[in-house]
N, C-alpha and C positions, 0 to 999 in steps of 0.2 A: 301524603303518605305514598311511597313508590309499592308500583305492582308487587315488588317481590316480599318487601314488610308487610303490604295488606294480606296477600298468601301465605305468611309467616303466621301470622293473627290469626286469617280462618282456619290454618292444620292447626294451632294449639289449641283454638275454643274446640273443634272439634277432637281432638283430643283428650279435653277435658269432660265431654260429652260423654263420648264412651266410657270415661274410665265413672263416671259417675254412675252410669247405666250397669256398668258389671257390676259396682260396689252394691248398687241401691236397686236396679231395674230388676239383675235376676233373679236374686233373692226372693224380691217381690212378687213376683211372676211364680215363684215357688210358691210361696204361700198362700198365693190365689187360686192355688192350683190349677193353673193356666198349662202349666211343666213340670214333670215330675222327675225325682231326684237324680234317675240316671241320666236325662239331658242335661243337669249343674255338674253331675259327677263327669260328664265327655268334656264340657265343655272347661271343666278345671282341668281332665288331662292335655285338651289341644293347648291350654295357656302355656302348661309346660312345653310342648311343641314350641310357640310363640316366644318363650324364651332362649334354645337354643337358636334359632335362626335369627335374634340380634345378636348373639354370641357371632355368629358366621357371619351375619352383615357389618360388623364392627371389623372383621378381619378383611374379609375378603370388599365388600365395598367399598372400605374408605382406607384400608392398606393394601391392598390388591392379593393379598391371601389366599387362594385358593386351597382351604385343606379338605378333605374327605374322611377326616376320621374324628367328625363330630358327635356319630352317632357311637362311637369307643364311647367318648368321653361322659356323654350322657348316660351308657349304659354301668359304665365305671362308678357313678355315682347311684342310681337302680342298685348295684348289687351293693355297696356298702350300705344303703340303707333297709335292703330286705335283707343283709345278715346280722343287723339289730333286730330287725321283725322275727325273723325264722327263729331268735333263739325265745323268742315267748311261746311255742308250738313245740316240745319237744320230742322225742321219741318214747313210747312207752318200755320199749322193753332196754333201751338203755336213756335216762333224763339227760344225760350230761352231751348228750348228740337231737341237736334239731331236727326235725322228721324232715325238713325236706334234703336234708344230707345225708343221712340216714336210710331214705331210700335209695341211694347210690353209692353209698359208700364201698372203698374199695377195698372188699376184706381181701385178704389171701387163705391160699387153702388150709379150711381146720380152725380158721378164728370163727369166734360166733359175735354176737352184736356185743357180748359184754367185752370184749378185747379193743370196742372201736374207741378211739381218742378225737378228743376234739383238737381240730388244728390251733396251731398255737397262732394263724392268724383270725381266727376266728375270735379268738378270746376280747380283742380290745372294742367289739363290734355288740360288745352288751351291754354296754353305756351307749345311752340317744345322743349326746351334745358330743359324747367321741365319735362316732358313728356319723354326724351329721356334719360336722371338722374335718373327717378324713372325704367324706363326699364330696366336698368341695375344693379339698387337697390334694387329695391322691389324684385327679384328673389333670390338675394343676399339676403338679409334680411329673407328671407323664406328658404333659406339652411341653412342659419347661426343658427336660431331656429331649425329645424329639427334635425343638427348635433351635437349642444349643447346636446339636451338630448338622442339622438343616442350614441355618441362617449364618454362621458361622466358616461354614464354608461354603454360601453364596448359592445354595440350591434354591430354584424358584420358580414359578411357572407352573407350567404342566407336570416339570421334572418334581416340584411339592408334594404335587394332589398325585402325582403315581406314589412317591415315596408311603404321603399318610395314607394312601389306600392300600398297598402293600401291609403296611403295620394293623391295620384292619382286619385282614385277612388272615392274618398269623394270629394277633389279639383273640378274634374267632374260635379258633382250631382250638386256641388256648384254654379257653371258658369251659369250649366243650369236652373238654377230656375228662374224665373220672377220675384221673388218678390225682388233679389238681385241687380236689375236696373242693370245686366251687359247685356242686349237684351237677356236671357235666350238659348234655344235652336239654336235660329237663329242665334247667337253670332252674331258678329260686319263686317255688308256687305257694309252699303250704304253710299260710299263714293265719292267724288266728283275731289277732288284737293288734293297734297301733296304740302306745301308750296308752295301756289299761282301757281302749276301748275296741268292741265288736267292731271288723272290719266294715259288717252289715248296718251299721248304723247309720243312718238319714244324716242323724247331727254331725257324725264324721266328714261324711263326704260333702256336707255344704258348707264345714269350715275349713276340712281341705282347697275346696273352690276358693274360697276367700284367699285364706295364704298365698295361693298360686297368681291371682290378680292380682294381690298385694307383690308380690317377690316380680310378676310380670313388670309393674308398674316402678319396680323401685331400681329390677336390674335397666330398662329402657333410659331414667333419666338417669343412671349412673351411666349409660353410653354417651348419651347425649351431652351430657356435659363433657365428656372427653375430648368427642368428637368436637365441641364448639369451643375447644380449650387452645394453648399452645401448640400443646401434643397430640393433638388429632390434626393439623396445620400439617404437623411432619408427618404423621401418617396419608395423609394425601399426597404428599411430595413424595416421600416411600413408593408410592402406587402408581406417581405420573412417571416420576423417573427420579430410580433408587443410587444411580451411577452417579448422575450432578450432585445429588443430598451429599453421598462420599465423598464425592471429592471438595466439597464444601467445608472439611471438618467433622460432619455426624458421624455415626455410628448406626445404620440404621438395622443393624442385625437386634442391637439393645431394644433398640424399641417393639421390632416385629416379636423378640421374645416377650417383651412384658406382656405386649395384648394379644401374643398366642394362647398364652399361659390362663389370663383373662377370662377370653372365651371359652378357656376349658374349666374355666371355675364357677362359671357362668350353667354351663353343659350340663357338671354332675349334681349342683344344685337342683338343675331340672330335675334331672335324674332322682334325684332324692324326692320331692315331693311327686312325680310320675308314682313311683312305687305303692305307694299305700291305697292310688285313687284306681290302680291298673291292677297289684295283686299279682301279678307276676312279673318277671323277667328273664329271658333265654339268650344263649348267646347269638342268635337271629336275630335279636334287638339291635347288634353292633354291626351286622352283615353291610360290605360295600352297598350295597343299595339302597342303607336306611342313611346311609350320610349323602349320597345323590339325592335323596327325596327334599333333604333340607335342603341344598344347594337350589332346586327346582321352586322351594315354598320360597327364597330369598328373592329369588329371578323372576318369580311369577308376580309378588308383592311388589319389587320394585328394590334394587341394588343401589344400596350407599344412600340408604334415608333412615334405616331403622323402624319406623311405620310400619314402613313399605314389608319388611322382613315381619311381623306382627299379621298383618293385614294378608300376606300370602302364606302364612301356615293356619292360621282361621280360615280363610277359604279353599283352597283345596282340601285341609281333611274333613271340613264341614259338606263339601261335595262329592268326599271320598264313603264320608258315612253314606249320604243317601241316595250314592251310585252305584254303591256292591252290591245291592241287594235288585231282584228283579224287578222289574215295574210294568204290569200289563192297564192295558184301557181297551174294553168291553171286550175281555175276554181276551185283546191280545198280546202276546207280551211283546212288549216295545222295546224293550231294553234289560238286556244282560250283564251281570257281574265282569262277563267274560270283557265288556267293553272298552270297562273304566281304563286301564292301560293304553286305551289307542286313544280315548279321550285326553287323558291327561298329558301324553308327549305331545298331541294337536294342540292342545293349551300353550305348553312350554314355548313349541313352533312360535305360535301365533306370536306368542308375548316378545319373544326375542325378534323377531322380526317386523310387528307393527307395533311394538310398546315398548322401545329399548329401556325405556323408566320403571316399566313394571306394570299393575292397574292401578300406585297411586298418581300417575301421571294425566291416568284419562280423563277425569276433568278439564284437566289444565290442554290438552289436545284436543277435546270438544273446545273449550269457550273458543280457542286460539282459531281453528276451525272455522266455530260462527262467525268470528270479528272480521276472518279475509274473503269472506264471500259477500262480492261487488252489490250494492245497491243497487236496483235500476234505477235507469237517470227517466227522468220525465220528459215525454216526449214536449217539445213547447208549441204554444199555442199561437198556430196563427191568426194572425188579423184579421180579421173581416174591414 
């Protein structure tokens, strides 16, 4: 067996490892009360983290992609699926209007609450399986545009990730308006029940955790099989050099649209199960800065492996939880919330310049490491 099959073998068993330990270890750990419900409930929200950023490792690692408005997408699915939620909460003094629209609603002067109407896109968002269709569409439908006349007329690079960052920014402004009946700044809080059950419920959130591992585990081998198909071949080729593919014959615009599209269906999925374990969503959820974060979890884990994008949204927000908060030893405090920002770009640093693979490379640069460091040779022995 060659080095790189035997390496093949140990990332799957291990792989399989984990995915056993989430199904069966934390559960377990719950019920021994080792860990209680709100570390299953972070750590089913970071999964969704974990699945946006194979959504961007599929794009930008293995087609050279670089978009910035993954955290739209994700948050695009967040509100479709808390305007199914919001309508089981609704207003007292008018039912037919959700309270948390209803607190913002944009009357004009001399209307009272019985004048307010419920938007007519609001209406198709009362049905769960439509609600949870468009979450995974409507994001999709919004890359699909985007990349039409992005890829189409050959925009790519840097000139991408300014365009989706730009549309980011306007997307923002958008959410936050009042007059667009999505609850403006406050985005989407007041919620009550997730299909007929108390948000507060243990059971909820530990079977939300499951979904999210399960959906972790089901969106990763649908990457990987891509990736190790025909079609991810040509996505590589897309990424080393898009000009030779063209002039080859391909079309390589079709394809960057399809697994643009992909990862944005991939996004608001997240999006969707985020919502129920999280409870809210605002339009700060979509700000350029939350789609850099993912870019940094992809980069940090390891670009163009999929793992690697898994394994670096796990570890930084798991570092980000229990780095924001102060930490003093005998009396002093050591470390500030204020920090975590100068920590986390010195990570990025580090990564990019001594890990270009990410950390799941660093194994494979230690063993590589021990194997070129010289034996001493013995000195020999002379004769008497």
């Amino acid at each position: 067996m060659t080095d790189r099959a035997a390496r093949l073998v140990r990332h799957r068993v291990l792989l399989l490892v984990l995915a056993l330990f989430g199904l069966v270890g934390i559960p377990g750990l719950y019920f021994a009360k080792v860990i209680d419900i709100e570390t299953v409930n972070t750590l089913g929200r970071y999964l969704t983290y974990a699945m946006v950023a194979i959504g961007l490792d599929l794009i930008w690692g293995y087609a050279g992609i670089l978009s910035l408005c993954q955290a739209l997408f994700f948050a695009i699915g967040a509100y479709a699926m808390g305007m199914f939620m919001a309508h089981q909460y609704t207003s007292l003094d008018n039912p037919a209007i959700p309270q948390s629209l209803y607190l913002v609603y944009p009357f004009e002067i001399g209307e009272t609450s019985a004048d307010a109407v419920l938007p007519w896109f609001w209406v198709p968002f009362k049905s769960f399986p439509v609600a949870l269709v468009l979450a995974i569409c409507i994001p999709a439908a919004v890359a699909a545009i985007i990349g039409f006349f992005g890829f189409i007329s050959r925009v790519r690079g840097v000139y991408f990730a300014i365009l989706t960052q730009a549309l980011t920014v306007g997307a923002c402004l958008f959410f936050g308006d009042n007059d667009m009946c999505l609850c403006g700044t406050n985005g989407l809080s007041q919620f009550s029940t997730f299909l007929g059950v108390d948000l507060g419920s243990e059971k909820l959130k530990l079977v939300m955790y499951l979904v999210s591992l399960v959906s972790t585990i089901g969106v990763y081998l649908l990457c990987r099989f891509i990736v190790q198909s025909r079609f991810g071949r040509i996505l590589v080729a897309i990424r080393d050099d898009e000009n030779t593919l063209h002039f080859t014959g391909y079309k390589p615009h079709q394809y960057k649209l399809f697994v643009f599209a992909l990862s944005a269906a991939i996004a608001g999925l997240a999006g969707a199960l985020y919502i129920p374990q999280m409870q809210i969503i605002t339009p700060s959820d979509m700000a350029a800065i939350e789609s850099i974060l993912i870019v940094v979890w992809v980069a940090v884990g390891g670009r163009g492996t999929l793992s690697g994008a898994i394994l670096g949204a796990l570890v930084v927000n798991l570092l980000y939880k229990n780095l924001t908060s102060p930490i003093e030893v005998f009396g002093l405090r050591m470390w500030k919330p204020d920090y975590w920002p100068i920590l986390l770009g010195a990570v990025f640093v580090g990564v990019v310049m001594f890990l270009p693979r990410g950390l799941l490379s660093l194994p494979g640069r230690l063993k590589e490491r021990k194997s070129k460091v010289p034996n001493p040779t013995p000195k020999p022995v002379e004769a008497k």
